[in-house]
Backbone bond lengths (Angstrom), bond angles and torsions (degrees), N, CA, C in turn:
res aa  C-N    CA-C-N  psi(-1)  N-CA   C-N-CA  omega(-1)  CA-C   N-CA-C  phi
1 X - - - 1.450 - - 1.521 113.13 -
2 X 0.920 124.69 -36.61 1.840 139.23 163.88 1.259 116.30 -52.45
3 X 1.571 117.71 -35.99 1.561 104.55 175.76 1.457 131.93 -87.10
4 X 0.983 144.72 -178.12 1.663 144.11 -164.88 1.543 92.23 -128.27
5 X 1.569 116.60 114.64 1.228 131.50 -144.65 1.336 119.90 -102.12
6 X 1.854 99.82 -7.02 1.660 118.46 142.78 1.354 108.16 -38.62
7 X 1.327 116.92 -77.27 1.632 115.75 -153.21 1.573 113.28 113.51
8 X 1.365 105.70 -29.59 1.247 116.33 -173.70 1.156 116.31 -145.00
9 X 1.438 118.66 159.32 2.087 129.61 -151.03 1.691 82.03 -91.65
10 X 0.951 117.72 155.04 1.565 137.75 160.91 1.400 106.91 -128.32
11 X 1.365 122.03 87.59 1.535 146.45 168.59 1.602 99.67 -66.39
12 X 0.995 119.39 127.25 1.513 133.16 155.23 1.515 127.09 -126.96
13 X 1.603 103.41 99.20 1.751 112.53 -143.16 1.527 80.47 -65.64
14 X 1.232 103.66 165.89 1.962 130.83 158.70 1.062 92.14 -169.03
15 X 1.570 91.73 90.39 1.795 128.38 165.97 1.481 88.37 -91.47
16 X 1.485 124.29 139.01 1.887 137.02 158.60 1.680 89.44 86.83
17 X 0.908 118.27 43.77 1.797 101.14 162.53 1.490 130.38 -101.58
18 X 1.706 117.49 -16.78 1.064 117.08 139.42 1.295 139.01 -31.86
19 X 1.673 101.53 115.06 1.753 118.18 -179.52 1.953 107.78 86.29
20 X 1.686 103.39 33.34 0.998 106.30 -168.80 1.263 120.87 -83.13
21 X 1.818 114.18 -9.16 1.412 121.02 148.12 0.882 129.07 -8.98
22 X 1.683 122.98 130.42 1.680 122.70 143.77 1.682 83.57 82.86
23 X 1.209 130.74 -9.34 2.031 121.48 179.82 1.865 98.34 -74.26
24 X 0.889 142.86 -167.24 1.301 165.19 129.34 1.480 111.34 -30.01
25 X 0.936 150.37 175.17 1.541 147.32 -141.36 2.136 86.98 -154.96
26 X 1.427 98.44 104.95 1.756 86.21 -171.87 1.535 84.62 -109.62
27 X 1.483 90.96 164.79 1.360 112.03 -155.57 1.414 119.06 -159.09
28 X 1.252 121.90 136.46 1.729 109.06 171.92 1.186 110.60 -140.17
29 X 1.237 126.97 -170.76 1.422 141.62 -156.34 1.622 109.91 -103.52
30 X 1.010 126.32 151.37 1.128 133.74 -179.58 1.857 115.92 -144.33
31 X 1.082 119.69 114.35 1.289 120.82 -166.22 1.581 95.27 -144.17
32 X 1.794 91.30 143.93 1.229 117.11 -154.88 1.675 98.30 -133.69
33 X 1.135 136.30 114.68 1.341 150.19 -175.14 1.866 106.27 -97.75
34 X 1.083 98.08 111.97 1.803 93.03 -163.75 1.938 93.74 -133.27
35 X 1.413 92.10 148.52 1.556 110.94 -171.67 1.459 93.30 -69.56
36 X 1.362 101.24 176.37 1.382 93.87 154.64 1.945 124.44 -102.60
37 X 1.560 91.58 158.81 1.038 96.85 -167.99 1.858 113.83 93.30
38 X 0.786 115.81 16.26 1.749 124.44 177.39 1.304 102.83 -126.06
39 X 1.493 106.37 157.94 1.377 117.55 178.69 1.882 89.24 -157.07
40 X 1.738 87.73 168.55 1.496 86.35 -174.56 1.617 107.52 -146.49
41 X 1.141 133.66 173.32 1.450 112.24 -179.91 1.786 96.18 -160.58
42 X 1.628 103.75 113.15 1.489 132.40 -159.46 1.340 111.17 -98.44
43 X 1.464 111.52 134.91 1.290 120.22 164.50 1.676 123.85 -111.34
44 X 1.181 147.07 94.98 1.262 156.67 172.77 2.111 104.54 -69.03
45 X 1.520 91.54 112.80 1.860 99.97 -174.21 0.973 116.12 -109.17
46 X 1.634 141.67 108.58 1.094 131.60 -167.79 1.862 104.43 -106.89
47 X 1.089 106.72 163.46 1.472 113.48 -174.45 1.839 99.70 -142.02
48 X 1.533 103.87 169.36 1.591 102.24 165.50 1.305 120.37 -74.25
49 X 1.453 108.27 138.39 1.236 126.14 161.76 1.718 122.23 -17.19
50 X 1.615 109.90 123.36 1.742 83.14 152.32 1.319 139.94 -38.27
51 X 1.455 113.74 145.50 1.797 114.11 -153.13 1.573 123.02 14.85
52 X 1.133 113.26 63.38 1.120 145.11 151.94 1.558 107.50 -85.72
53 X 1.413 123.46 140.26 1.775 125.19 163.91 1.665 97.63 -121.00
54 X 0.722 111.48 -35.98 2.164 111.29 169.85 1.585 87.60 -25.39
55 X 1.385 101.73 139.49 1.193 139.68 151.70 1.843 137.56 -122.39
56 X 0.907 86.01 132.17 2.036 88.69 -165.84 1.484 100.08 -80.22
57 X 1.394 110.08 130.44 1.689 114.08 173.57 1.451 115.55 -56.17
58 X 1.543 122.66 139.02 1.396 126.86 -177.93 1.773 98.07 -85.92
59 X 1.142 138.01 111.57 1.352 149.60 167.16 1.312 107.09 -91.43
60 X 1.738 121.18 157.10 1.394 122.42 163.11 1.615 76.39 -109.21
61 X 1.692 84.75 139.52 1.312 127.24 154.62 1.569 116.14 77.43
62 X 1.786 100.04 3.04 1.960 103.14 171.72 1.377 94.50 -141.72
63 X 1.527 82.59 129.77 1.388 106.59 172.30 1.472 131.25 -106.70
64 X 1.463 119.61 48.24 1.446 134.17 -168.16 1.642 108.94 -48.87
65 X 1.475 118.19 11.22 1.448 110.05 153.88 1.638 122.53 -120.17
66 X 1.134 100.47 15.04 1.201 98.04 -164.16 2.108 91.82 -122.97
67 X 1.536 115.93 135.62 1.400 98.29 176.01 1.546 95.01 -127.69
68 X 1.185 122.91 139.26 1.273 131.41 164.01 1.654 123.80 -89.43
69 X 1.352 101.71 127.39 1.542 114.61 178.33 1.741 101.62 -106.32
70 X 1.608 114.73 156.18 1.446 126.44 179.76 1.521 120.16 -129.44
71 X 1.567 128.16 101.34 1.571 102.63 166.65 1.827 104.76 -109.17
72 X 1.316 114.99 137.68 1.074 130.77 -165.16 2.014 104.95 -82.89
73 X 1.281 85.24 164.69 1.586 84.11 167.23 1.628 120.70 -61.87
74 X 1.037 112.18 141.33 1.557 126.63 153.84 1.435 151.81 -114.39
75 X 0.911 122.53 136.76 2.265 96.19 -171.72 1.475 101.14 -86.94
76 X 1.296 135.17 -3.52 1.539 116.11 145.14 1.427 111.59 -130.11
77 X 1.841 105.47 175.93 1.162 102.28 -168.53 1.138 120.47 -75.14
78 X 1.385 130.18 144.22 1.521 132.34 179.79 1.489 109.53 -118.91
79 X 1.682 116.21 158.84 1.555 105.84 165.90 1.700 94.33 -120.50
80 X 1.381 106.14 126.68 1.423 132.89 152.72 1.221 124.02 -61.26
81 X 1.420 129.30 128.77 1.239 144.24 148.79 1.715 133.61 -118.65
82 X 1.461 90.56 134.84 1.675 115.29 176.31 1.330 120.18 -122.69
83 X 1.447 98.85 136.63 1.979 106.91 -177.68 1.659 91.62 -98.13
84 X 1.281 111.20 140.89 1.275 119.98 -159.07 1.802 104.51 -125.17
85 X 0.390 120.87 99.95 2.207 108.24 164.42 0.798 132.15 -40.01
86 X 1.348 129.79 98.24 1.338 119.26 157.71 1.535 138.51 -31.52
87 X 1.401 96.17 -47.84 1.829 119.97 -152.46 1.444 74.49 -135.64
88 X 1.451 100.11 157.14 1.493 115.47 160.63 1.518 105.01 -161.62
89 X 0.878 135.74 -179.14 1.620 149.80 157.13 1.755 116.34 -115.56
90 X 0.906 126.60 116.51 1.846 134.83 -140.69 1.902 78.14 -125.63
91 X 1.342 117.82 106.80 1.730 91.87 163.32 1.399 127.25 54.95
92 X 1.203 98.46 33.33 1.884 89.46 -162.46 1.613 132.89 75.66
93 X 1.275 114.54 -11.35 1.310 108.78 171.05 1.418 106.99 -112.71
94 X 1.346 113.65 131.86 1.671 119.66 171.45 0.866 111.37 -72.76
95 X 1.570 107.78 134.25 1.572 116.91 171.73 1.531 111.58 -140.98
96 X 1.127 105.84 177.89 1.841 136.04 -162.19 1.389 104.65 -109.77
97 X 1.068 116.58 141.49 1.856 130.44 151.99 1.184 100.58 -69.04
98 X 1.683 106.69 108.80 1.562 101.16 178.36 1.916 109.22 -105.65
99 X 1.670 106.87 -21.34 1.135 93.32 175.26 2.017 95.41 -150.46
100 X 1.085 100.37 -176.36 1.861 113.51 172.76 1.340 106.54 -155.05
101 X 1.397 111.61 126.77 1.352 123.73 -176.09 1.963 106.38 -133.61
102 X 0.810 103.47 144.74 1.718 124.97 157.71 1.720 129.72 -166.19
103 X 2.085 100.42 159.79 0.900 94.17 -147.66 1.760 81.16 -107.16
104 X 1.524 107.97 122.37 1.542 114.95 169.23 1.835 106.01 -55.74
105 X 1.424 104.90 147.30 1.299 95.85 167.53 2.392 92.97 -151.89
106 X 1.450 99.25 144.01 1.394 105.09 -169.02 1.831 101.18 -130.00
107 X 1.231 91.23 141.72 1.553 102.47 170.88 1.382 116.99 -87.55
108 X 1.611 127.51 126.91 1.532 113.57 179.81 1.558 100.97 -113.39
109 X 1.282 119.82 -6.46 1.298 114.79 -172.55 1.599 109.84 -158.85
110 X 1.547 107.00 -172.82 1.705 92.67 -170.00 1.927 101.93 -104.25
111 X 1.155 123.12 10.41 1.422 109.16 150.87 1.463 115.07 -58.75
112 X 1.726 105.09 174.59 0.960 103.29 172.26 1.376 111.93 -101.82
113 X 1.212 135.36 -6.87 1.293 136.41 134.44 1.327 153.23 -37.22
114 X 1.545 96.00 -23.73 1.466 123.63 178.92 1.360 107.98 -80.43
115 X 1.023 110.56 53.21 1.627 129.95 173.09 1.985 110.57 -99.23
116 X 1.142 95.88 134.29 1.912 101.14 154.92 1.645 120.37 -129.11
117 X 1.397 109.06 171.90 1.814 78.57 -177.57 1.624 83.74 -158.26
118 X 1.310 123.41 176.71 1.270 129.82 179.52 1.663 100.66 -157.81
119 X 1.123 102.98 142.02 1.734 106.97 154.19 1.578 148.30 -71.63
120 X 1.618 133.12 114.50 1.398 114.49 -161.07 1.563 86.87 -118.96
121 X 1.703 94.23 171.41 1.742 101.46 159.89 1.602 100.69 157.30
122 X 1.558 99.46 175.32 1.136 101.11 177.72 1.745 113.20 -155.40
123 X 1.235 113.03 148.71 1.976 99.19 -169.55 1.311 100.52 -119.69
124 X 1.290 102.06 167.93 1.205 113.98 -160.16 1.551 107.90 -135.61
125 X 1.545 118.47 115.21 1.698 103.32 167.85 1.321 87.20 -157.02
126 X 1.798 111.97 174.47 1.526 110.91 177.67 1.499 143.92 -41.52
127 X 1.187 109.15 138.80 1.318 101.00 166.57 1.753 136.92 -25.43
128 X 1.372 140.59 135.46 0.927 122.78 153.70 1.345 122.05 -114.52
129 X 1.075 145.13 177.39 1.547 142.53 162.65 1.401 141.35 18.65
130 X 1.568 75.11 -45.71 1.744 110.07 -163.56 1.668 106.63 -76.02
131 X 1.144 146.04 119.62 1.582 171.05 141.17 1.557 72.59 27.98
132 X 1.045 112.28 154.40 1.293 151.40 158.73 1.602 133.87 -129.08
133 X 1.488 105.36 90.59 1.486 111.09 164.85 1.296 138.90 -70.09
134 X 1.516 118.35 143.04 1.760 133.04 171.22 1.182 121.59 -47.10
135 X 1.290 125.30 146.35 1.446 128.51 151.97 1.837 105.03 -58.17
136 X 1.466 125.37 143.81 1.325 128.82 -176.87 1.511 89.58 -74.88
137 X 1.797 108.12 166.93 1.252 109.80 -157.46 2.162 96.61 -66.59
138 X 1.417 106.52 -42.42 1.263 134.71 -168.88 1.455 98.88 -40.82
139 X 1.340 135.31 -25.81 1.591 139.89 179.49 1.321 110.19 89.25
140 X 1.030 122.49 3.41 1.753 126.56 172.24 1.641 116.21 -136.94
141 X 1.268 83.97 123.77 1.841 105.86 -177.95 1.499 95.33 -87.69
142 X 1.433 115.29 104.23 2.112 107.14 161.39 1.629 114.26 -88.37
143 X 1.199 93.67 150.09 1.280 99.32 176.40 1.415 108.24 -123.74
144 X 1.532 129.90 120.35 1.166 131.16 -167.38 1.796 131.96 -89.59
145 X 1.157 119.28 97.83 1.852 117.24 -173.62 1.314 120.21 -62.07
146 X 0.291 138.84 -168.79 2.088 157.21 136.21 1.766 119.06 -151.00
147 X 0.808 117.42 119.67 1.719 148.60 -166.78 1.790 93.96 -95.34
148 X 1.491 107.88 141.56 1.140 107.38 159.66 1.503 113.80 -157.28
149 X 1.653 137.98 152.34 0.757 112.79 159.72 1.618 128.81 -105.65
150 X 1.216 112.84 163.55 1.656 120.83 -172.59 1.230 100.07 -107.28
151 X 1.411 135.38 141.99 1.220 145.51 161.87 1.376 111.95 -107.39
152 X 1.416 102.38 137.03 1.959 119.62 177.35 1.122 119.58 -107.03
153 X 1.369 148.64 -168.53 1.758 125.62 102.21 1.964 113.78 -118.16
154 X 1.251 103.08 160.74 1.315 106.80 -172.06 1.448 116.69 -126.22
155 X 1.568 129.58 176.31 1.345 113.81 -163.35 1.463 145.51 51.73
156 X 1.022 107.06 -162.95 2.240 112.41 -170.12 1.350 96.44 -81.42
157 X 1.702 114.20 -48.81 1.532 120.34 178.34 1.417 112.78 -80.83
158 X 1.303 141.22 29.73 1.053 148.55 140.64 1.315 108.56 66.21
159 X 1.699 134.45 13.28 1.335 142.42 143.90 1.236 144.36 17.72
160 X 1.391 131.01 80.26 1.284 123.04 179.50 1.310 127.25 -35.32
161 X 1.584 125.12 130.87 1.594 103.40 -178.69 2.039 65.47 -147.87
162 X 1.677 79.31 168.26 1.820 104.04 -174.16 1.440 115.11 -134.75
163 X 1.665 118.04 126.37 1.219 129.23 175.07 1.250 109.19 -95.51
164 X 1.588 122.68 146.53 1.511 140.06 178.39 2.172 103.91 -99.33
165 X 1.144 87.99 126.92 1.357 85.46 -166.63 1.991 87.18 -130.27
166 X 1.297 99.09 141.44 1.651 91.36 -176.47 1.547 106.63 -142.59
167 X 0.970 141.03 144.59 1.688 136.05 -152.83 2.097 96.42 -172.65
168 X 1.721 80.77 157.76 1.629 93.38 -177.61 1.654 95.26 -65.52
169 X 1.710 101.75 160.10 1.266 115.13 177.54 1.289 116.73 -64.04
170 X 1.734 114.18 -30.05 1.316 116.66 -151.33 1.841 90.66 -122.74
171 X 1.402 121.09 72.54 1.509 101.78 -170.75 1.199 137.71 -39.35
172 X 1.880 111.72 -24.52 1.113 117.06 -154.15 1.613 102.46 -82.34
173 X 1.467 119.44 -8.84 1.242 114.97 -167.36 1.548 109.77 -110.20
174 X 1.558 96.41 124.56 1.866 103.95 -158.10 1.591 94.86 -129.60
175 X 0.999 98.60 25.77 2.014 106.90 -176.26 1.598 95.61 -75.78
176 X 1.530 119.47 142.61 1.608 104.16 167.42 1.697 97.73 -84.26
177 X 1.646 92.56 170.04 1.339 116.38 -158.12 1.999 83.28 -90.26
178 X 1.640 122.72 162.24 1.237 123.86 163.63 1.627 102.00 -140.35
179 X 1.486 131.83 117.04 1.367 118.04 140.68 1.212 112.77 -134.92
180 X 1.449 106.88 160.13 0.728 130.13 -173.74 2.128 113.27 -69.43
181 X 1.204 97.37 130.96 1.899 106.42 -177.67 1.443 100.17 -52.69
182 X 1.318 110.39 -47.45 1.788 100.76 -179.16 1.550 134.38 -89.72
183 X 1.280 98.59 13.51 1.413 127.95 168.66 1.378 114.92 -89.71
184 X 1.801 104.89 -21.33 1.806 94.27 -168.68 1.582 85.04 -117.49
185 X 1.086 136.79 29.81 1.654 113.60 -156.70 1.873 75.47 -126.90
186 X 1.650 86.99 123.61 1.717 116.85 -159.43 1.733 112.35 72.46
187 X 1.066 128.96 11.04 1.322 144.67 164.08 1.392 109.82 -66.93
188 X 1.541 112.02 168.31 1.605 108.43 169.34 1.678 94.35 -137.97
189 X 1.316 105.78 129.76 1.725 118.79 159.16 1.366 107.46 -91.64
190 X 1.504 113.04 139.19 1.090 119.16 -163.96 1.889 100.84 -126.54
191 X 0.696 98.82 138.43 1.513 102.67 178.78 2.057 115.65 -121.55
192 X 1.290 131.81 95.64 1.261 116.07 -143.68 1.595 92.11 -117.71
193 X 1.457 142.35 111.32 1.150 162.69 143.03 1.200 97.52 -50.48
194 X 2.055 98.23 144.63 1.601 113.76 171.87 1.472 81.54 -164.05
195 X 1.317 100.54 154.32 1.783 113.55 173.31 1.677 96.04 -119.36
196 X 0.846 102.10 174.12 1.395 106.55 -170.96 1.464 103.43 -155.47
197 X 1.621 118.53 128.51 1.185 130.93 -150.55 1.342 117.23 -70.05
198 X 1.346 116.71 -9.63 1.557 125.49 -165.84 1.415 106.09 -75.76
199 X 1.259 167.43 61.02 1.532 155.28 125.31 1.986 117.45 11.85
200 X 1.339 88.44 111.34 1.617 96.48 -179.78 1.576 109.20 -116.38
201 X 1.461 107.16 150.00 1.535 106.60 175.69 1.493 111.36 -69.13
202 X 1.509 119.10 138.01 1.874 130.41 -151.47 1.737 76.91 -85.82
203 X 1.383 136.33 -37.12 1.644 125.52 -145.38 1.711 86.48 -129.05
204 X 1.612 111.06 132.24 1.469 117.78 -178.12 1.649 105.67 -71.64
205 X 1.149 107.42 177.62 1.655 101.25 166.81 1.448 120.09 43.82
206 X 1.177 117.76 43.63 1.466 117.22 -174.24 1.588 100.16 -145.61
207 X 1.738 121.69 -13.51 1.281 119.13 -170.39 1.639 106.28 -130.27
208 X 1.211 117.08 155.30 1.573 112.46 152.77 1.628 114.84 -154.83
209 X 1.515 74.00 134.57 1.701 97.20 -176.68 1.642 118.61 -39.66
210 X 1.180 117.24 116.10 1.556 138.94 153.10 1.150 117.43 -79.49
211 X 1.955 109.14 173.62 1.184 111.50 150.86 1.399 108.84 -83.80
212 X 1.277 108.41 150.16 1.529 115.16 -169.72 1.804 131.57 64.37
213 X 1.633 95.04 17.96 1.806 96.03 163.49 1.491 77.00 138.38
214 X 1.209 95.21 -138.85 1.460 124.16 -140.84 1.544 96.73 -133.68
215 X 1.877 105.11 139.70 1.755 105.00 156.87 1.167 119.64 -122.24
216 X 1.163 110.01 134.79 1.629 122.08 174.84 1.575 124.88 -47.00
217 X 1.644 127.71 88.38 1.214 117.99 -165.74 2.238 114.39 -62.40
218 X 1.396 87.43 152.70 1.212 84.51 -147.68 1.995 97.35 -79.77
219 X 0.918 128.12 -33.26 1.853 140.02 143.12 2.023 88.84 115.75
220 X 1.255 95.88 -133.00 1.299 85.14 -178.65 1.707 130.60 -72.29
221 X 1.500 99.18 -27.41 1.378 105.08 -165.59 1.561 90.06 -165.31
222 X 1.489 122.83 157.66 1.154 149.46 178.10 1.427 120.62 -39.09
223 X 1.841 95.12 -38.12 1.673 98.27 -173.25 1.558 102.64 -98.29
224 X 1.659 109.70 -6.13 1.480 118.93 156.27 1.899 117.50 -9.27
225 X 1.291 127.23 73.45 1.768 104.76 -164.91 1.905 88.09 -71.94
226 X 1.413 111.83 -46.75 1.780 112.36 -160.75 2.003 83.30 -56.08
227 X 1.069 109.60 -97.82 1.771 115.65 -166.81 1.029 113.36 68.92
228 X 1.705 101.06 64.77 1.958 107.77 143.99 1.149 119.89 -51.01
229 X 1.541 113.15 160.37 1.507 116.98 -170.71 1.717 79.71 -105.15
230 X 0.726 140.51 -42.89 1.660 135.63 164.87 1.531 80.90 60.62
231 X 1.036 132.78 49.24 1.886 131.31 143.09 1.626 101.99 104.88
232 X 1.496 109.48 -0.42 1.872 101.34 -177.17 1.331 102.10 -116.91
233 X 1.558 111.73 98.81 1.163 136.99 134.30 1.492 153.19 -9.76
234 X 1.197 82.96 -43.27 1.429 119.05 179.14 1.637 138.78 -100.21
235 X 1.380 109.45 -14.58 1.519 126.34 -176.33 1.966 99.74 -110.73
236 X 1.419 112.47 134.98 1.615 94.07 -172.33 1.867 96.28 -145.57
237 X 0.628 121.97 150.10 1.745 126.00 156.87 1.750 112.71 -97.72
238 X 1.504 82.04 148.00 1.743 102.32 179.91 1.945 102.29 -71.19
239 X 1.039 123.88 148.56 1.384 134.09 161.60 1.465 122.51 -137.20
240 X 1.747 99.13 158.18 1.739 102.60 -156.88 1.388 88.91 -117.76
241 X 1.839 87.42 120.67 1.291 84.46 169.23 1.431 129.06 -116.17
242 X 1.518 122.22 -153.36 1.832 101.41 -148.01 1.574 116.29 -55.05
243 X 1.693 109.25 -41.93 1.734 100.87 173.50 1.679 115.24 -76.06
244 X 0.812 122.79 58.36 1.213 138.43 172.93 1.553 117.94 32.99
245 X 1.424 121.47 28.64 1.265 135.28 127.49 1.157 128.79 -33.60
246 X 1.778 117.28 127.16 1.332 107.75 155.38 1.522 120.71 -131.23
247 X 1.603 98.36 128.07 1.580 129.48 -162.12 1.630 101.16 -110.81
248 X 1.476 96.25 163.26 1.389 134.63 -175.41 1.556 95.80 -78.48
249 X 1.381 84.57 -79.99 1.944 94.95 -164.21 1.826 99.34 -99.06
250 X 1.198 95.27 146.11 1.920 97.72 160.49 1.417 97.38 -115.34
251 X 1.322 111.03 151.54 1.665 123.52 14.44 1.575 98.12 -94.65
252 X 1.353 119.41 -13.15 1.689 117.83 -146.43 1.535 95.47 -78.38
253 X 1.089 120.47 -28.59 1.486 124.21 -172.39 1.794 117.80 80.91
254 X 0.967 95.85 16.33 1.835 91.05 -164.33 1.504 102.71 -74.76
């Protein structure tokens, strides 16, 4: 839940934004491609401007730099869109979109518990050194996810429960991202979610492959909750899973 499930920084320079007062209010798009059954809940952080000295008052309980956006659950997939600010004026002091964060959250089952969730986002401050890439001619930069779920079990009854795990499409690529602020301002960032049907065990050494899924190694003893297979193959415990079945193997149940 702590890590940023890109893999990689998405820098969006705003080089010249000093004295950005009294300009036009720039802004771009932000679109979010979500499975179904996910929802997510966004924070957009603005800070002062380069050479800026304004400072934003620290308040309990208002956060006049920070704006929150909401997409709710759905039973199919939808893509969401948000117009975002570049620039703003906070109280009199101009400020920058310095970062965007939200917290994914996915349904695996029909409790209301049967929730998983992961963290996304991406920050934003000047350029440094490092190459600097274009907006594509098309006006939207995507950025591609992959969603997965992990299976556990928990407790005496040895309980299925499910982790949301979310990562770049392309792992191998850990380069940070660079564009330019005036490249995206009337632009659209696209952010495009996919889950992918495959289910992996969340804890190593705790499962082995069957026909028809996976069995729960049974570890030392029954009330074993950790139960490494620590090399035995062969000894397994029953587990209950979400409809309150109790099976051999998951998911197939046989």
């Amino acid at each position: 839940m702590s890590k940023r499930w890109f893999g990689v920084l998405i820098v969006l320079g705003m080089a010249g934004l000093a004295g950005c007062a009294g300009k036009p209010v720039d802004s771009f798009t932000l679109e979010v491609d979500l499975p179904a059954e996910f929802r997510f809940i966004g924070a957009a952080y603005y800070g002062p401007a380069t050479r800026q000295t304004c400072t934003l008052p620290r308040r309990r309980g208002k956060r006049p730099e920070r704006k929150i956006f909401i997409a709710r659950y759905k039973p199919v997939a939808e893509r969401v869109s948000f117009e975002l600010p570049l620039t703003e004026v906070i109280e009199g002091c101009p400020t920058v979109l310095r970062s965007v964060e939200f917290d994914i959250y996915a349904k695996w089952g029909k409790r209301d518990t049967d929730v998983g969730g992961d963290i996304a986002g991406f920050s934003i401050r000047d350029p440094s050194r490092a190459e600097v890439s274009g907006m594509p001619e098309t006006g939207v930069h995507e950025l591609r996810g992959r969603c997965q779920w992990l299976f556990r079990t928990v407790g005496p009854q040895h309980a299925i429960r499910k982790i949301l795990t979310c990562g770049s499409l392309d792992a191998a690529d850990q380069s940070p991202r660079f564009v330019h602020r005036d490249q995206l301002t009337e632009k659209t960032l696209r952010i495009a979610l996919t889950v992918i049907d495959k289910e992996e065990p969340a804890v190593g050494d705790n499962w082995v492959v069957v026909p028809g899924g996976w069995r729960r190694c049974r570890g030392r003893s029954f009330e074993d909750l950790d139960a490494f297979c620590n090399g035995n193959t062969s000894d397994f415990k029953p587990i209950k899973m979400p409809d309150g079945r109790v099976c051999d193997v998951y998911p197939s149940c046989k």
